[in-house]
C-alpha positions in Angstrom: 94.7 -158.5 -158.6 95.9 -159.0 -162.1 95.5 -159.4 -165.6 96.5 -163.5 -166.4 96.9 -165.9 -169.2 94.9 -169.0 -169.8 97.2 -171.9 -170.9 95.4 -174.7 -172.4 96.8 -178.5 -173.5 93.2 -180.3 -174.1 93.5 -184.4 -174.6 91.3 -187.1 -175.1 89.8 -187.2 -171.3 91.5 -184.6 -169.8 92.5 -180.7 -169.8 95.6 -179.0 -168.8 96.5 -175.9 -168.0 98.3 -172.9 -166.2 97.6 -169.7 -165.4 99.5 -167.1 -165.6 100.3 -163.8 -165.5 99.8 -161.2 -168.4 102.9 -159.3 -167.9 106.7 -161.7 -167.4 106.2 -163.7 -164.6 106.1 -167.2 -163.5 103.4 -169.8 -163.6 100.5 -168.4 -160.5 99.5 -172.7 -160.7 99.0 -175.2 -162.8 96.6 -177.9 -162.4 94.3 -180.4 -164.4 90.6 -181.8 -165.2 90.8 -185.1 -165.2 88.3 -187.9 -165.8 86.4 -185.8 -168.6 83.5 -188.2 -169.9 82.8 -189.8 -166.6 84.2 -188.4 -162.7 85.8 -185.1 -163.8 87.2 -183.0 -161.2 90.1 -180.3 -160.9 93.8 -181.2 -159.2 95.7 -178.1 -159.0 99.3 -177.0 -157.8 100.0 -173.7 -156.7 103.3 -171.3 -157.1 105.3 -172.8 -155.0 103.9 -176.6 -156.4 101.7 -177.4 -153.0 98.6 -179.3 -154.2 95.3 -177.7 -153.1 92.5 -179.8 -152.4 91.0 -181.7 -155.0 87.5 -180.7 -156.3 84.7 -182.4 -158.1 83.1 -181.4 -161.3 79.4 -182.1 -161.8 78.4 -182.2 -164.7 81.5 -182.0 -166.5 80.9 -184.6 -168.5 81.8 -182.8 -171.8 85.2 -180.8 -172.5 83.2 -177.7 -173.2 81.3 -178.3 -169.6 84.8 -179.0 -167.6 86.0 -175.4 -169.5 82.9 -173.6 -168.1 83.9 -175.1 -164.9 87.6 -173.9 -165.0 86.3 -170.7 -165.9 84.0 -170.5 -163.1 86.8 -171.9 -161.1 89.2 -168.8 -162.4 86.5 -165.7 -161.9 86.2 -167.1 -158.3 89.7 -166.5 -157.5 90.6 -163.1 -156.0 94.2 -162.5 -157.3 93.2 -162.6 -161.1 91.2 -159.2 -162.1 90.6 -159.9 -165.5 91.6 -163.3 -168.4 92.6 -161.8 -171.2 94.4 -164.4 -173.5 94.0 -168.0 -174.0 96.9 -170.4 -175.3 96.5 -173.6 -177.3 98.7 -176.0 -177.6 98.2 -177.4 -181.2 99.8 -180.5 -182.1 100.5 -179.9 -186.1 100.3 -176.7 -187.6 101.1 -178.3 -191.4 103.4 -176.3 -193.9 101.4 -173.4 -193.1 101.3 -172.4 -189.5 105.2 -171.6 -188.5 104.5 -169.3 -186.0 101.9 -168.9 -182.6 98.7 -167.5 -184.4 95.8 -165.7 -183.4 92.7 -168.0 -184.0 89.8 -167.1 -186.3 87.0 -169.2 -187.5 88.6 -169.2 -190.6 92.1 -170.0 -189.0 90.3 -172.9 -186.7 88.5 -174.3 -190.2 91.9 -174.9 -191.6 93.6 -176.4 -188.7 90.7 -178.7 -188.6 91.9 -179.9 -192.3 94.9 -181.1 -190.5 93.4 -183.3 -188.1 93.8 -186.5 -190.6 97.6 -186.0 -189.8 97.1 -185.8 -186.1 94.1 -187.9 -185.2 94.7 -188.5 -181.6 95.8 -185.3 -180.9 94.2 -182.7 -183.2 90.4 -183.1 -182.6 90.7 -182.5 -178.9 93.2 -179.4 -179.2 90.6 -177.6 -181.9 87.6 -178.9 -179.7 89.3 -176.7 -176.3 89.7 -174.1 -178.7 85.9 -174.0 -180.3 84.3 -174.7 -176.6 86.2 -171.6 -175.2 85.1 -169.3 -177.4 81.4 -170.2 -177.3 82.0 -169.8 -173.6 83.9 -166.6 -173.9 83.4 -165.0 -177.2 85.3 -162.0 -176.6 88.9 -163.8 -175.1 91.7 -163.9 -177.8 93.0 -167.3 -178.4 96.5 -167.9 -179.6 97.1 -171.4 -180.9 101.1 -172.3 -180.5 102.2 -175.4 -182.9 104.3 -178.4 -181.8 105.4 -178.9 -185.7 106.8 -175.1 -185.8 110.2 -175.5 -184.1 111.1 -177.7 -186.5 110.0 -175.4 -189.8 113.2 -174.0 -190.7 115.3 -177.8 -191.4 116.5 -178.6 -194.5 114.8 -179.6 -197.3 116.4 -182.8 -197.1 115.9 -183.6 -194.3 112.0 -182.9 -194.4 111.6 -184.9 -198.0 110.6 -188.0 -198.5 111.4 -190.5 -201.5 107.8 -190.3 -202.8 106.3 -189.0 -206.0 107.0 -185.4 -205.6 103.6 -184.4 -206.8 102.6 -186.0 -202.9 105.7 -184.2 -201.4 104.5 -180.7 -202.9 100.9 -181.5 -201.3 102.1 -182.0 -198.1 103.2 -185.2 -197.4 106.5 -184.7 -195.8 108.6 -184.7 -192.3 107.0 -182.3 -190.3 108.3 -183.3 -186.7 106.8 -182.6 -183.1 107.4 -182.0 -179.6 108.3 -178.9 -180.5 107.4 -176.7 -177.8 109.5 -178.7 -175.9 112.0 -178.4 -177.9 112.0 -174.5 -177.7 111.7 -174.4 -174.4 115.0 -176.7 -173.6 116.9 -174.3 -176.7 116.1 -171.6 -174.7 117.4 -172.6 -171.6 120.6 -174.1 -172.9 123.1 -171.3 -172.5 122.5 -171.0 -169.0 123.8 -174.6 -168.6 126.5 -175.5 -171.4 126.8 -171.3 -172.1 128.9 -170.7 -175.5 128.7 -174.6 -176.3 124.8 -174.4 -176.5 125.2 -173.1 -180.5 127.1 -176.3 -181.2 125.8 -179.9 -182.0 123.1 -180.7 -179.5 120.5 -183.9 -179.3 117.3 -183.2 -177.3 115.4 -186.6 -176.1 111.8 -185.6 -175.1 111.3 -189.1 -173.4 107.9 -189.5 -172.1 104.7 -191.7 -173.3 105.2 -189.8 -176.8 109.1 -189.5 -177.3 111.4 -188.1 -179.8 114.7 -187.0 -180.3 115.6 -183.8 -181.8 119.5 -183.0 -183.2 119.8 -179.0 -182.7 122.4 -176.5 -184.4 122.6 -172.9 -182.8 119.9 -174.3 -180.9 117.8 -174.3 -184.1 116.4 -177.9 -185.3 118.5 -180.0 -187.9 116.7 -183.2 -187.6 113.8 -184.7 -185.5 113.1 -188.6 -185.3 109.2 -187.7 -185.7 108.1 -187.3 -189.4 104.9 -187.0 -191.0 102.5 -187.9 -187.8 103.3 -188.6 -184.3 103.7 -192.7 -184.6 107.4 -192.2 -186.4 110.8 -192.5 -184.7 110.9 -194.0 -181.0 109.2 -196.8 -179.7 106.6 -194.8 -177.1 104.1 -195.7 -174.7 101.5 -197.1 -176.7 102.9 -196.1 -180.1 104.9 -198.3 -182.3 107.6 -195.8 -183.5 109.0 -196.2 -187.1 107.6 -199.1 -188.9 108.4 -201.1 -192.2 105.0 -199.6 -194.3 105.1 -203.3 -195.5 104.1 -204.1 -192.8 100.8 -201.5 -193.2 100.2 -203.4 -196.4 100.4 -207.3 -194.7 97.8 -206.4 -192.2 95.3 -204.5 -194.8 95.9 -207.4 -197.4 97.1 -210.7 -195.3 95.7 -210.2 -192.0 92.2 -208.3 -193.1 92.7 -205.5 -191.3 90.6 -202.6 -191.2 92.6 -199.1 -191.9 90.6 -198.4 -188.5 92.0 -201.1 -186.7 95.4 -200.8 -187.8 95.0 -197.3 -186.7 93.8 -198.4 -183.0 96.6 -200.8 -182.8 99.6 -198.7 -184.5 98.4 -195.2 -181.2 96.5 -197.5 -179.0 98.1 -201.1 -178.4 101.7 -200.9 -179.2 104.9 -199.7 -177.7 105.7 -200.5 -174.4 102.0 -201.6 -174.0 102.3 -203.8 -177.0 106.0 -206.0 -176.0 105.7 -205.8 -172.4 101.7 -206.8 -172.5 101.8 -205.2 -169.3 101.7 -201.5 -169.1 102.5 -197.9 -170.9 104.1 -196.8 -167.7 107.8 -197.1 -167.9 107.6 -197.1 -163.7 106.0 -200.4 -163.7 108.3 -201.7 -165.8 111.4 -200.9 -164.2 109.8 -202.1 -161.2 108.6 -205.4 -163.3 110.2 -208.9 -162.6 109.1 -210.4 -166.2 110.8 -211.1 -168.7 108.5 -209.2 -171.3 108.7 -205.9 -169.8 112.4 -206.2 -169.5 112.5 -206.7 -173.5 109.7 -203.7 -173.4 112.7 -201.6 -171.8 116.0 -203.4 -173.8 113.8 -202.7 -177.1 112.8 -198.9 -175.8 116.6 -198.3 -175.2 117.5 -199.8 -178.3 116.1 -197.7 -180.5 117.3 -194.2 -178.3 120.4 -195.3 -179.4 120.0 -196.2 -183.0 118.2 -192.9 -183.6 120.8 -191.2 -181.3 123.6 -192.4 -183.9 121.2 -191.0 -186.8 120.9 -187.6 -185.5 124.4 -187.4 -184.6 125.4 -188.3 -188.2 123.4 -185.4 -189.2 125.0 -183.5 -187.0 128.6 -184.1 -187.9 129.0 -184.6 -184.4 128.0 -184.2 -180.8 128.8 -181.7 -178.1 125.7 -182.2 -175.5 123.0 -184.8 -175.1 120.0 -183.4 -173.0 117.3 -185.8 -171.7 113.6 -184.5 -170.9 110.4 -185.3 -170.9 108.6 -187.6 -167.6 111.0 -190.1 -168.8 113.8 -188.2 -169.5 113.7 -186.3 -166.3 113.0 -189.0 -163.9 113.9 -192.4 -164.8 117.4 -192.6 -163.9 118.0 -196.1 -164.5 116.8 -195.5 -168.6 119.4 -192.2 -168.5 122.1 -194.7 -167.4 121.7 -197.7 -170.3 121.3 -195.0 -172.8 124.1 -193.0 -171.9 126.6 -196.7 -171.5 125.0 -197.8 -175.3 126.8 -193.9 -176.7 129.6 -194.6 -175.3 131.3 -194.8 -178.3 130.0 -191.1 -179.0 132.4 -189.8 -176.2 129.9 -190.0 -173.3 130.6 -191.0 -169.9 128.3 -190.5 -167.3 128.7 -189.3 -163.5 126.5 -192.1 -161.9 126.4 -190.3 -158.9 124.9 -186.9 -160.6 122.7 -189.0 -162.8 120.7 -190.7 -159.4 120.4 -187.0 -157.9 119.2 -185.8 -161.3 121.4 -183.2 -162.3 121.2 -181.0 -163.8 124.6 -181.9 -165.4 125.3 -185.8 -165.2 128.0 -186.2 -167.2 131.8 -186.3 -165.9 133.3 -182.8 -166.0 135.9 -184.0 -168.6 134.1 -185.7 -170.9 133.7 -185.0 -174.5 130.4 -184.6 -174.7 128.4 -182.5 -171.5 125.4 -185.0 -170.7 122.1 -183.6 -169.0 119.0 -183.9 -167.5 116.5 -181.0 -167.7 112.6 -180.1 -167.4 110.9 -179.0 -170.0 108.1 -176.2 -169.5 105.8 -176.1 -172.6 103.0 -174.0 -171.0 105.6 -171.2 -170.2 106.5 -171.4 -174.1 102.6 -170.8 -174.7 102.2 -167.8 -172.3 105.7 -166.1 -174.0 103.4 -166.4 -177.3 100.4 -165.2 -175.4 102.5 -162.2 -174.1 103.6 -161.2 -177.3 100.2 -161.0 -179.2 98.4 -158.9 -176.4 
């Protein structure tokens, strides 16, 4: 029996998490509540990724009563002695939180102020965190920022061309996926070794997506700015957007700043031009022609993003693709990777339907590759650290 971690990534209708153990050591399972507000029960996958039977929740009907259920669930098992550290993931962390921090009601009040800038995302990070500790008041929680990778970029790069009495209150390029984004830095020398400290572009591809340009494995520029609708068209999110736009649909249209809202995170993306589904799976497998221009548009925009990044790069030396997307969808690797070939790219078709890890051709200017990320094991390094 052992000392573990708790790793914690709490959503709208779901919560998930890993355990782990308190000393270096890989994930002991990782698993999921799912159906939070209505059916909830617990899918989990052990060490070695075997699912164990699923199990139903009654009464979980409430984030803080699915946590006292995954508690429960955790005291009963007979190879963890004793939880001694919780891990948030917190979506934005503002000009303020840099680092993984140890949470305090005073630390919780002010990341609470920042839930304006992540609305969908935010609220249900900081409820995890509140629910926990009136479960289990004496368990340190560490909240680990996806805007904190991305703290040390330029100035320039984090402006924008506002009044600067809004820039110096906060309204600036922030960037997210940043977790991610560590956790693929990390791991880069032991695929591209000395060529990992040169000019890199990370594509987290999944329902959210962004891209992130890296330098010594440190981030330059992210596609993401102020909140999580910027940059890449997404699942359900409409990626950058002329503000004019903003000001038709308020002025023009009648729009409430709610609706807008609902449609901007809710009803857009992939969702919005296919009219069929989030799910880039369905699409591919899709014979209209709406979720083909859902996919054309999708790739598009990798590619015009791709060509900004690269420019602030000077460069490129590696493009890396992860995320559910970016890992799996081979098909969306391929038509990316043909649209850079004017950056020097050139794919190994064969390595990219077998999924890598490298799937570019050997000789080829720049190394092309597929990884997994692994937030949670970013979140239990923190974890380790401040116990």
């Amino acid at each position: 029996m052992s000392q573990a971690l708790l790793v914690i990534n709490s959503g709208s209708s779901s919560i998930k998490f890993a355990l782990y153990p308190a000393r270096p050591g890989a994930a002991l399972c990782v698993g999921e509540i799912e159906g939070i507000g209505h059916a909830a029960h617990l899918v989990v996958r052990d060490a070695a990724g075997a699912a164990t039977p699923g199990l139903a929740l009654d009464g979980a009907a409430t984030h803080e009563a699915a946590l006292a259920a995954l508690l429960a669930w955790i005291e009963r098992r007979d190879d963890i002695a004793e939880l001694v550290c919780a891990g948030h993931r917190v979506v934005h962390g503002g000009a303020e939180f840099t680092a993984p921090v140890i949470v305090t009601p005073d630390i919780a009040t002010r990341l609470e102020a920042l839930g304006p800038l992540a609305p969908q995302h935010q609220p249900h990070n900081l409820a995890a965190i509140r629910a926990l500790a009136r479960l289990h008041p004496g368990l340190r929680q560490v909240a680990c920022f996806d805007t904190a990778f991305h703290a040390g970029q330029p100035a320039v790069a984090t402006r924008f061309a506002l009044p600067r009495a809004l820039s110096d209150s906060g309204v600036r390029r922030y960037g997210f996926h940043g977790l991610s984004y560590d956790y693929i830095a990390s791991i880069l020398p032991q695929h591209l070794g000395a060529r990992a400290e040169g000019r890199v572009v990370v594509a987290h591809l999944g329902n959210g997506a962004s891209m992130c340009a890296m330098k010594r494995r440190r981030s330059v520029a992210t596609t993401m700015g102020f909140s999580a609708l910027d940059g890449l068209m997404m699942g359900t999110r409409c990626g950058a957007l002329d503000p004019g736009v903003i000001l038709y649909l308020l002025e023009q249209r009648g729009m409430s700043s709610a609706e807008i809202g609902q449609m901007l995170y809710r009803q857009s993306g992939l969702l919005g031009v296919s009219g069929e589904s989030e799910d880039m799976r369905e699409l591919l497998a899709s014979t209209s022609r709406h979720a083909a221009e859902a996919i054309e548009l999708f790739v598009y925009r990798i590619g015009r993003e791709l060509g900004s990044l690269v420019a602030a790069l000077g460069g490129l030396d590696a493009l890396v693709f992860t995320g559910g997307i970016g890992e799996h969808a081979a098909e969306i690797r391929a038509r990316v990777c043909r649209q850079a070939a004017w950056l020097g790219i050139e794919l190994d078709e064969a390595a990219n339907v077998t999924g890598g890890p490298m799937i570019g051709c050997p000789h080829a200017q720049v190394a092309v590759l597929a990884l997994a990320t692994d937030e949670e094991s970013v979140i239990a390094r923190a974890c380790r650290a401040m116990i």
